[in-house]
ZAMARGU-4260 file (C-alpha; in steps of 0.2 Angstrom, whole numbers, plus 5000, padded with zeros to 4 digits):
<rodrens>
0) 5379/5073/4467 | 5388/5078/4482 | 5379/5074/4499 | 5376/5091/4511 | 5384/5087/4529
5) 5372/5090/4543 | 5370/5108/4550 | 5375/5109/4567 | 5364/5120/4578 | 5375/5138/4582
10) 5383/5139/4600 | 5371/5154/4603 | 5356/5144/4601 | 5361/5128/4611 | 5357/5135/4627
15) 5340/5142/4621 | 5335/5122/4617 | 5341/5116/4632 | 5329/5131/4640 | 5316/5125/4631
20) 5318/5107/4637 | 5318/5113/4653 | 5303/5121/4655 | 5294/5107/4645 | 5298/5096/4658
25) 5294/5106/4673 | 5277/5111/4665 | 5273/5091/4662 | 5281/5089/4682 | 5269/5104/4690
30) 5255/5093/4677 | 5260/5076/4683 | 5259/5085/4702 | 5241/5093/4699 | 5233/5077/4694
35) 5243/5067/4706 | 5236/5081/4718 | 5220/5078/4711 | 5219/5061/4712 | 5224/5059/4731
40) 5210/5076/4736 | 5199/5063/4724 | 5200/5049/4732 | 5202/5055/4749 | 5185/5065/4747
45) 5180/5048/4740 | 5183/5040/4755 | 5177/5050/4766 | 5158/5050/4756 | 5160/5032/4756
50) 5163/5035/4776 | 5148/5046/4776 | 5137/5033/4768 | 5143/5020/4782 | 5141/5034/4796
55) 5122/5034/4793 | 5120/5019/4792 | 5130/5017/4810 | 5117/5031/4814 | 5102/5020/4809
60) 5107/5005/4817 | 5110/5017/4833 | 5092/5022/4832 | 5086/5005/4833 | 5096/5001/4848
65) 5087/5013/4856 | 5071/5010/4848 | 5075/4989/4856 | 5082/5000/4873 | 5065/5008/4875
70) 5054/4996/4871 | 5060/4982/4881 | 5066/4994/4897 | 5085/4985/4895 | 5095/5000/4901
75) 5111/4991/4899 | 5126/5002/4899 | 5116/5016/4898 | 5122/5031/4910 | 5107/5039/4915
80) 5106/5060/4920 | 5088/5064/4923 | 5077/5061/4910 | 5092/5056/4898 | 5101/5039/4893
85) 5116/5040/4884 | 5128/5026/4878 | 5143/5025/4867 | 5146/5009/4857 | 5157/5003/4843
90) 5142/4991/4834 | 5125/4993/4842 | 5119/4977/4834 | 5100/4971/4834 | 5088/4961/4822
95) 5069/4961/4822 | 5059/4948/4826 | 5042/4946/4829 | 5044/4956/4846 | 5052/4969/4836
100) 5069/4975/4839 | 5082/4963/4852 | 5099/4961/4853 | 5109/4950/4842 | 5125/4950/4852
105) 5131/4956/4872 | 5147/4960/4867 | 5146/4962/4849 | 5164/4966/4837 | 5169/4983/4836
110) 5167/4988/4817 | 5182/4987/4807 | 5178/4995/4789 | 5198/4991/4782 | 5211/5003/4779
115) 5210/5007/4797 | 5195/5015/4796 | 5183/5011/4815 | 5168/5019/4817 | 5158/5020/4835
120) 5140/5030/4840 | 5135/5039/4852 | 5116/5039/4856 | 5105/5048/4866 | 5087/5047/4874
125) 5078/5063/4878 | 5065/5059/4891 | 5068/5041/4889 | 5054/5036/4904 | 5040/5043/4896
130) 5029/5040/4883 | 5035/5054/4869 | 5055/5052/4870 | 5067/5058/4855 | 5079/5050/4849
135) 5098/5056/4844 | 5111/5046/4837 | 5128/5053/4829 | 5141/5040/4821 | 5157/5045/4820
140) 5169/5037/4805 | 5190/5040/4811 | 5200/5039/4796 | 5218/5037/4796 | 5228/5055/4793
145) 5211/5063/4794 | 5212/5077/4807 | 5190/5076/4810 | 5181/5062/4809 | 5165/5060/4795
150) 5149/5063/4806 | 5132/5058/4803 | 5117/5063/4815 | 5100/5056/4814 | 5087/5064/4825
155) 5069/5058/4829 | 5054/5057/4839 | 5046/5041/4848 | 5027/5037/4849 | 5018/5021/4855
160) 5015/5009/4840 | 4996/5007/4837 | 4992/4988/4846 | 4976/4991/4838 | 4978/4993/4819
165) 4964/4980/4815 | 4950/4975/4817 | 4949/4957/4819 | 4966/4949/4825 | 4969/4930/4828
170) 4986/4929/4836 | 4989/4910/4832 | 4975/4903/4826 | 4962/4905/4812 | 4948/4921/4809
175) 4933/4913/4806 | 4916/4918/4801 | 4906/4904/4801 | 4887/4914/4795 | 4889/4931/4788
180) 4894/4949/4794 | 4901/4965/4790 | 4918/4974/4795 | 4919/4991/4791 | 4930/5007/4797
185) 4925/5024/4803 | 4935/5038/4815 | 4927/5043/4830 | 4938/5059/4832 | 4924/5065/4818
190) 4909/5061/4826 | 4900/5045/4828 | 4898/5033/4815 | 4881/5036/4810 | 4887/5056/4805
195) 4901/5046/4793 | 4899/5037/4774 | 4911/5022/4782 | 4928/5016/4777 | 4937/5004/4770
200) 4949/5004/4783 | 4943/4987/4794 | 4958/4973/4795 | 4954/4955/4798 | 4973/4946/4800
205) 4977/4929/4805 | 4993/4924/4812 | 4990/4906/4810 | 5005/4901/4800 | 4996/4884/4793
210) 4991/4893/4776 | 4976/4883/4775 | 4959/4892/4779 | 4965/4905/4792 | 4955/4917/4786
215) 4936/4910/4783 | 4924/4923/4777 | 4908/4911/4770 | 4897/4926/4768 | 4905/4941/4777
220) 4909/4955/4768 | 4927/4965/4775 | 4928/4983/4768 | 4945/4985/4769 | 4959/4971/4772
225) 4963/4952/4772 | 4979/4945/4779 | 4987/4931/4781 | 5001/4918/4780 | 5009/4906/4766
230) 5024/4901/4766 | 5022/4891/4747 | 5032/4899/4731 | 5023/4910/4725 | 5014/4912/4741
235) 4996/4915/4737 | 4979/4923/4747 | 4970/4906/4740 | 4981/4894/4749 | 4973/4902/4767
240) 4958/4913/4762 | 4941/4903/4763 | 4926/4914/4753 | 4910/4909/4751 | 4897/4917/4738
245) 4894/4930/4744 | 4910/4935/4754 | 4917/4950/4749 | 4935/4960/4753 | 4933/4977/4744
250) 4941/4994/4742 | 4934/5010/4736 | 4942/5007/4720 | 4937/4988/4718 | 4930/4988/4698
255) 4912/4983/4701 | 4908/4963/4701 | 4924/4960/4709 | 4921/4950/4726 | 4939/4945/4733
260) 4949/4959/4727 | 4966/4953/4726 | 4977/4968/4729 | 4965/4970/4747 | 4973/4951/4751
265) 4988/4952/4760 | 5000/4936/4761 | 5014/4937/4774 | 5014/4954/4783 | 5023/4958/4797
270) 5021/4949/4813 | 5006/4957/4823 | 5015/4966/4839 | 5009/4962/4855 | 5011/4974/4871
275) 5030/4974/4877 | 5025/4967/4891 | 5017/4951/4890 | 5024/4944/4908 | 5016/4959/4915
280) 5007/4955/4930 | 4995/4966/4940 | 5010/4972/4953 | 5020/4980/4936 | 5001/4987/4930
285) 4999/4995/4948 | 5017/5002/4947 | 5014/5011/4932 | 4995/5021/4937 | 4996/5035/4945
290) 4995/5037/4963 | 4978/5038/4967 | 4965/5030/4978 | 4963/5011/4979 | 4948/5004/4981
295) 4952/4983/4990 | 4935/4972/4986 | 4924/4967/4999 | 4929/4950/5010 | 4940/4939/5000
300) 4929/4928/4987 | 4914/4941/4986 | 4913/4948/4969 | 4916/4965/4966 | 4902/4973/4958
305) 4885/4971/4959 | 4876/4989/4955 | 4882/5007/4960 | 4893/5021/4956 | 4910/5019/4951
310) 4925/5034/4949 | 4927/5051/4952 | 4921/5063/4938 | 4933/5076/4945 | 4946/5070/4945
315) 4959/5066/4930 | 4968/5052/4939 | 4958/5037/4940 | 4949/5027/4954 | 4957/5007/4955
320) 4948/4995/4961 | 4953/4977/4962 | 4943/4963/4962 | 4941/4945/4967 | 4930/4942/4954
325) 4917/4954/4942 | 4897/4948/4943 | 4883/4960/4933 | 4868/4950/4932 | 4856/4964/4937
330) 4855/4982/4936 | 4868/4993/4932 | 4885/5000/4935 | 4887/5017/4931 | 4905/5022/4929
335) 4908/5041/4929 | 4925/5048/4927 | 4940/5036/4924 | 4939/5019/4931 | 4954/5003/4930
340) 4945/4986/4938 | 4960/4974/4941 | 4949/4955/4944 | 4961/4941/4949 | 4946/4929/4944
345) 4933/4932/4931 | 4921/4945/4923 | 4904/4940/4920 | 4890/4950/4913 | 4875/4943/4907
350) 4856/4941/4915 | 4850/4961/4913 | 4864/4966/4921 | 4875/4980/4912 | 4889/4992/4913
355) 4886/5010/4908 | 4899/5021/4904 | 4891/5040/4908 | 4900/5055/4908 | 4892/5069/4918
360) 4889/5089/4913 | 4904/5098/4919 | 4914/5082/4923 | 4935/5087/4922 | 4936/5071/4913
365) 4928/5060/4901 | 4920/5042/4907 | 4929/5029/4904 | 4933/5010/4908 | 4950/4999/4907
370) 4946/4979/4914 | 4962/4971/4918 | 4959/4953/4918 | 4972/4942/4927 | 4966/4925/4927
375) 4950/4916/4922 | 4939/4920/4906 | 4926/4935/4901 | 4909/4932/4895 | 4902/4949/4890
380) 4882/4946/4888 | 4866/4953/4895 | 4864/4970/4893 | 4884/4972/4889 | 4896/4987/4892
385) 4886/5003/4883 | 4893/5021/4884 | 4880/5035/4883 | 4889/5049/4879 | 4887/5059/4866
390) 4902/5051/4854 | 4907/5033/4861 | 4922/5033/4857 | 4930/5015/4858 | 4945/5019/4865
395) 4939/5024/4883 | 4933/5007/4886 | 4948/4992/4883 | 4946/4973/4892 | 4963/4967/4892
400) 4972/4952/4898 | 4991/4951/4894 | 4996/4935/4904 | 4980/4926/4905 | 4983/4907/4895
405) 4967/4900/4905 | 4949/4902/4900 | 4940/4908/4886 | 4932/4927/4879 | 4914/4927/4875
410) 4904/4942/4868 | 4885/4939/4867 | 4876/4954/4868 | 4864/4961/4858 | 4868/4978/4865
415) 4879/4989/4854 | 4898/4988/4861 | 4912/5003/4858 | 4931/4997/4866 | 4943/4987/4863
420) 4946/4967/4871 | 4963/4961/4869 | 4965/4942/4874 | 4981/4936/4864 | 4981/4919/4871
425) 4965/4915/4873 | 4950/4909/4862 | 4936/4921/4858 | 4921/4920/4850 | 4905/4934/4845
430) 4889/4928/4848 | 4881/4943/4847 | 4863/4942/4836 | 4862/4948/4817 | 4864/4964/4816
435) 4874/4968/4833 | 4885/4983/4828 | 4900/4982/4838 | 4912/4996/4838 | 4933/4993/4840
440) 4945/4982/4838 | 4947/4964/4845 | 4961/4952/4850 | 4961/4937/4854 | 4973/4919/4851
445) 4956/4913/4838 | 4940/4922/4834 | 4924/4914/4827 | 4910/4923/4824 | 4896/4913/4825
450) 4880/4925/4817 | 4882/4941/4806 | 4886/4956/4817 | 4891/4973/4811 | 4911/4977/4817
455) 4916/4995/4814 | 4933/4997/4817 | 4940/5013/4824 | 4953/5021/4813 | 4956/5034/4828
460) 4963/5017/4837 | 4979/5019/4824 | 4984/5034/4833 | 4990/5032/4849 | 4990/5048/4864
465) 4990/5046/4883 | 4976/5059/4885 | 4964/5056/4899 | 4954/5043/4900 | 4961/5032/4883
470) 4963/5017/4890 | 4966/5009/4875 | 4984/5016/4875 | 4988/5023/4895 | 4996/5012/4907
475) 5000/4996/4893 | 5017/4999/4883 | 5015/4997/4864 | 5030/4994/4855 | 5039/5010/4851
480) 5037/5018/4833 | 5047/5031/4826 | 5043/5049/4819 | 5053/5055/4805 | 5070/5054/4803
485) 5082/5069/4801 | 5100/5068/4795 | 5111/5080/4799 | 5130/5081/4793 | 5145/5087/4801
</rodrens>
């Protein structure tokens, strides 16, 4: 057997292989290149969506730097053109506390996201001295090699959070019902509460962080909510709600025989807000009215008001009186167009005196009442604060105090009341008789109510305006909330 000797490929067919060769490799070098192509357009579109995620974020935290800017006044940096702030920072850095939004740094580090990547925002306040600004805040993301930056804009509008979202609020102490009650909700903007099957809107919160019977029903009956504190593991509505037998906190959709619903008990909310301005003092309140006509007391330690006629019904800007003290212990008051009484001492109605809020036919604006309290305490009794028109709407009467630490709140009438009273640092108490309907929300550092009144709580208080004559919401800055966001990219 004779072995064959291996064929040797013909001369005219070696350069055919060697073509052949050739263009297998620079079809695998033009693959290799495509996907090494691929992979660099990958993973720079990766970065820069990665980018993009961080630029809204930048954006957010922009927003509430001017959410913090605008609620606190601190114009900081800000170059202001008219009715516009605008600012340009590297890390607009701020944490919420119970105040809402403050800073956490004066001169914070300027982002670094690695691989060179820095980031800054510039943000911008439209109308940024009024009550309806909007916001704008665009984050811009530099990358390396990257001919445009990755920007994110965030656009939205500004609105007064609602400082009266419930309807019984104990800023630091407990919410007690010590006989009985009812809390109910209803919206004024409909009608009066008589024209409306009520709600199960009406709030009672506690601040009072002890978790031990903050919250004290006995035999009231909240249609609506419970709230308050417990800082145990779980945290649980027993550890500070206190019911008695026939204490009930219901919803519409509480199965029937259920008392204490559990999913109407709220344990750790968020901190209740208070107005921005709780050093405000009567010079800052002055400063933010409306020029108008001021009315001085009579000599120096004579009360105010005895009986008469107060305000102009029209006119929209309101009459200011101020006031050594306020004394109603016979007759009336009849206020007619919109009324602020700023009292350096005390407000006291009681006797048969009483306060009449009256609007007259064809007046340019409604009737309405703001009782800035400075120092001392309020006793609201006698014949009370009523207003006769047609729909009394709560927010048109407001007794407020955001300074006072001295004194006490008391509210014994048996006349039916429609307004808000906010005392946050000092204790109040309703004396009213059974059945008392009292219309509103109230505020003060405690609340006990001594017999089993009837509290309606306006749900038109959750929405905040600066129309004429609602006091509830004019000339006292809420917190700032915000409208909806809107992201745009570029």
């Amino acid at each position: 057997m004779t072995s064959g000797r291996p064929q040797r490929i013909p001369r005219s067919e070696r350069g055919a292989a060697l073509l052949a060769a050739l263009c297998f490799a620079m079809v695998f070098a033009l693959c290799l290149t495509s996907y090494l192509a691929l992979c660099y357009t990958s993973a720079r579109m990766s970065t820069r969506n990665l980018m993009g995620s961080h630029a809204i974020e930048l954006a957010e935290a922009g927003i509430e730097f001017a959410l913090y800017s605008e609620t606190n006044g601190d114009w900081t940096g800000w170059t202001i053109a008219g009715n516009t702030a605008e600012i340009t920072t590297a890390n607009p850095l701020v944490v919420t506390k119970s105040s809402g939004f403050v800073l956490s740094s004066a001169s914070p580090v300027p982002l670094n996201l690695g691989n060179g990547v820095t980031g800054q925002v510039t943000i911008s306040i439209t109308n940024y001295n009024t009550s309806s600004p909007t916001f704008s805040s665009t984050a811009y993301m530099s990358i390396p090699n990257e001919g445009n930056p990755v920007t994110r804009t965030i656009t939205t509008s500004g609105i007064p959070a609602p400082v009266f979202a419930s309807a019984v609020v104990a800023t630091s102490g407990a919410v007690t019902f010590s006989s009985g009650g009812t809390l109910d909700s209803y919206d004024s903007r409909l009608g009066t509460y008589a024209s409306q099957t009520p709600g199960y809107s009406a709030v009672v919160l506690s601040q009072n962080t002890s978790a031990q019977n903050t919250v004290v029903l006995k035999n009231a009956a909240v249609h609506g909510y419970a709230v308050g504190y417990d800082s145990g593991n779980p945290p649980t509505f027993s550890d500070w709600l206190s019911s008695g037998s026939s204490s009930f906190v219901v919803g519409p959709s509480t199965p029937g025989g259920t008392k204490i619903d559990s999913t109407r008990t709220i344990t750790n909310p968020l901190p209740f807000q208070l107005f921005n301005k709780e050093s405000m003092p009567v010079s800052l309140l002055l400063g933010e009215i409306p020029a108008s006509t001021y009315y001085d007391s009579t000599p120096a330690n004579q009360y105010v008001l005895e009986q008469g006629t107060l305000g102009n019904p029209n006119s929209t800007i309101p009459s200011v009186y101020q006031a050594n003290s306020i004394n109603v212990t016979s007759g009336t008051v009849v206020i007619q167009g919109p009324v602020v009484i700023i009292t350096y001492g005390g407000v006291n109605i009681s006797g048969t005196g009483q306060i009449a809020i009256q609007t007259p036919n064809g007046a340019v604006a409604p009737a309405s009442l703001m009782v800035f309290l400075e120092y001392g305490s309020m006793t609201l009794g006698g014949n009370g604060i009523v207003n006769n028109d047609a729909v009394p709407m709560p927010k048109r009467v407001s007794i407020v105090s955001t300074t006072n630490q001295w004194g006490s709140v008391t509210v014994s009438t048996s006349q039916s009341f429609n307004g808000v009273i906010y005392f946050p640092y000092l204790p109040f108490a309703i004396n009213s008789p059974d059945g008392t309907d009292l219309f509103g929300s109230f505020v003060g550092s405690s609340v006990t109510v001594a017999n089993s009144p009837n509290i309606h709580y306006d749900v038109a208080l959750r929405y905040p305006d600066s129309s004429t004559s609602d006091f509830a919401f004019e000339y006292l800055n809420a917190p700032m909330s915000l409208g909806q966001l809107v992201e745009t990219a570029q």
